[in-house]
N, C-alpha and C positions, 0 to 999 in steps of 0.2 A: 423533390416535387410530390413524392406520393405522401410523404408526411403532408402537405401544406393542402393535396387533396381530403385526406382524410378530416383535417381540423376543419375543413370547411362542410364537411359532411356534417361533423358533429356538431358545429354550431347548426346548423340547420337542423339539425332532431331535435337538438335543446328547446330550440325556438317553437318549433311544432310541438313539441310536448308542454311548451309551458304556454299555448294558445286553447291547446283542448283541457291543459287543469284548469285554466279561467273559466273557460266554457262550464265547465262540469259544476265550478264551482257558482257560479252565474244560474246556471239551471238549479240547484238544490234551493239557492238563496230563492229561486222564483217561488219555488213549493212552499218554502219556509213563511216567505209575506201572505201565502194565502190562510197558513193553518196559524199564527201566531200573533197573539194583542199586541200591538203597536210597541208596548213599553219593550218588549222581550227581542225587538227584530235587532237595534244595536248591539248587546251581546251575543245574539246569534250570527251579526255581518264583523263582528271582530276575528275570530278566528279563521273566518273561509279569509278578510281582506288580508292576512298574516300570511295562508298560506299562498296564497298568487303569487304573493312580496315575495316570498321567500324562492316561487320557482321563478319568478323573473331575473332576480338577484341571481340567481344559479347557471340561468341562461346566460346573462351577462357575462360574467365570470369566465365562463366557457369561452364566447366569443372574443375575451379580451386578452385571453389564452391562445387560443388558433393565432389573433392578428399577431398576437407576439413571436407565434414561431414564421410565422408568413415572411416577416419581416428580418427575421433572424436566417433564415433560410434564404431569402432576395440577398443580404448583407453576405453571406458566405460563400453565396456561387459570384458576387463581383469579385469579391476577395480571391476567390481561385481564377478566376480570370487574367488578373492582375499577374500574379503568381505568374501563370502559365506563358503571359506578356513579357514578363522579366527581361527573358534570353532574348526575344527578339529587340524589344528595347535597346538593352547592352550590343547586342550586335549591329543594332541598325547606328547606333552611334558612333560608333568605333569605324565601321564602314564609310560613313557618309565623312567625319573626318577627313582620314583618308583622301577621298576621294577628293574629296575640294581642295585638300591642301594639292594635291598632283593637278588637280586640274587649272589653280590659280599660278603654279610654277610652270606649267606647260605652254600658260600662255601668255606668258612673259615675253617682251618683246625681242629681249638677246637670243642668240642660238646658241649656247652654251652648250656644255657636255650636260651641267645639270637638267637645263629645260630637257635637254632626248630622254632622258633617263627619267623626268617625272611625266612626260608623255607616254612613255613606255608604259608607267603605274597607272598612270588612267586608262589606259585602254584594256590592262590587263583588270581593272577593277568593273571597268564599263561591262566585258564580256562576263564578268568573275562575281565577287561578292555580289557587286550591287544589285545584281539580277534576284540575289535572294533576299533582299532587305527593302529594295526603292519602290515606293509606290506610283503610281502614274503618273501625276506634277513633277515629283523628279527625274523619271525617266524621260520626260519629253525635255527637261532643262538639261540633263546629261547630251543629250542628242542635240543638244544646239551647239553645246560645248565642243563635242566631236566634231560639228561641223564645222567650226572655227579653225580646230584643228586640221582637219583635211584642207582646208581650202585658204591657208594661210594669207593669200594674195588681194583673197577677196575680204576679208576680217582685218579690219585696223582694227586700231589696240585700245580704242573706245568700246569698238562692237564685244571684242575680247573681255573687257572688264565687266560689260555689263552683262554678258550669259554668264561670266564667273557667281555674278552679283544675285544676278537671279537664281542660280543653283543655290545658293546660300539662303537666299529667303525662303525657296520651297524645301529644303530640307528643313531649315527650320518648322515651317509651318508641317510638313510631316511628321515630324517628330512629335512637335503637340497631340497630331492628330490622335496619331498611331497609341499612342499613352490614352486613350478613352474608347480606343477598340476594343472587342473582343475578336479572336481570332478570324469566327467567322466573317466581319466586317472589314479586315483586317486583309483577308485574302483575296475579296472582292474588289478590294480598292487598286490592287496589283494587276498588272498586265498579263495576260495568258500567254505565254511564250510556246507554250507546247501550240493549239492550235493556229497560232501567226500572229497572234492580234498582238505581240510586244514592237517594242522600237525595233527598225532595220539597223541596216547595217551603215546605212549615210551615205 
């Protein structure tokens, strides 16, 4: 950022510098029309109009310079953003995975040894990973899920498919999300667990 300060400093003297050489040359050209026969004022306004050209052109130049690193520099810090996103990406995938798959077997309508055992994995993912990866749309579809869970009696196996249903569209839609964050944005979108404000406990 301090490069992208500096190119804009420098366009900015360019540009002042090539507004007082016009000037100056503007002022001489005045003196000139007053002391010089008409025939002589063209070859004497060729060279001053040559040198304006040449500091504006210069000025230009400058400025087309600065935009380019402006712009080369905006292109590098998304880039490292990106980058820095990776991990969480990869883990928020792999987690959310996970977690659907345990939670679309847990609330299967049989009571197998399987179903206990992927309810097991969702609860341990619900208190676990997810905490580090689910942004608020899925933590509040996670917590419907649970609730399903807890309260078996009250949950048929429509209401069961469709929190399953929904956890799956807001992951997905998280996942998009999350891939056009930067971290900061990133963090904000997450629940604060430390001061209370995440999902209970159901």
């Amino acid at each position: 950022m301090a490069d992208v300060e500096l190119g804009d400093k420098l366009v900015a003297a360019e540009l002042e510098r090539a507004q007082l050489e016009c000037r100056r040359l503007a002022i001489e050209l005045g003196k000139l029309d007053a002391a010089a026969p008409w025939y002589q004022k063209p070859l004497q306004l060729l060279p001053m109009l040559t040198a304006c050209i040449s500091v504006l052109a210069f000025a230009f130049s400058v400025a087309v310079f600065a935009w380019t690193q402006h712009a080369q520099a905006k292109s590098a810090a998304r880039n490292a953003e990106r980058e820095f996103m990776r991990p969480w990406l990869e883990s928020q995938w792999d987690t959310y995975s996970d977690a659907l798959h345990a939670a679309a077997a847990a609330t299967t309508v049989d009571h197998s040894d399987e179903q206990a055992q992927a309810e097991r994995e969702f609860w341990q993912l619900y208190y676990g990973r997810m905490v580090m990866v689910e942004t608020k749309t899925v933590s509040a579809a996670m917590q419907k899920v649970g609730g399903c869970l807890r309260a078996k009696e009250r949950c048929d196996a429509n209401a069961r498919r469709s929190t399953v249903l929904e956890l799956a569209s807001q992951m997905a839609q998280s996942m998009k999300d999350t891939a056009n964050m930067n971290y900061e944005t990133y963090a904000q979108n997450r629940f604060d667990y430390v001061s209370g404000l995440g999902r209970g406990a159901d």
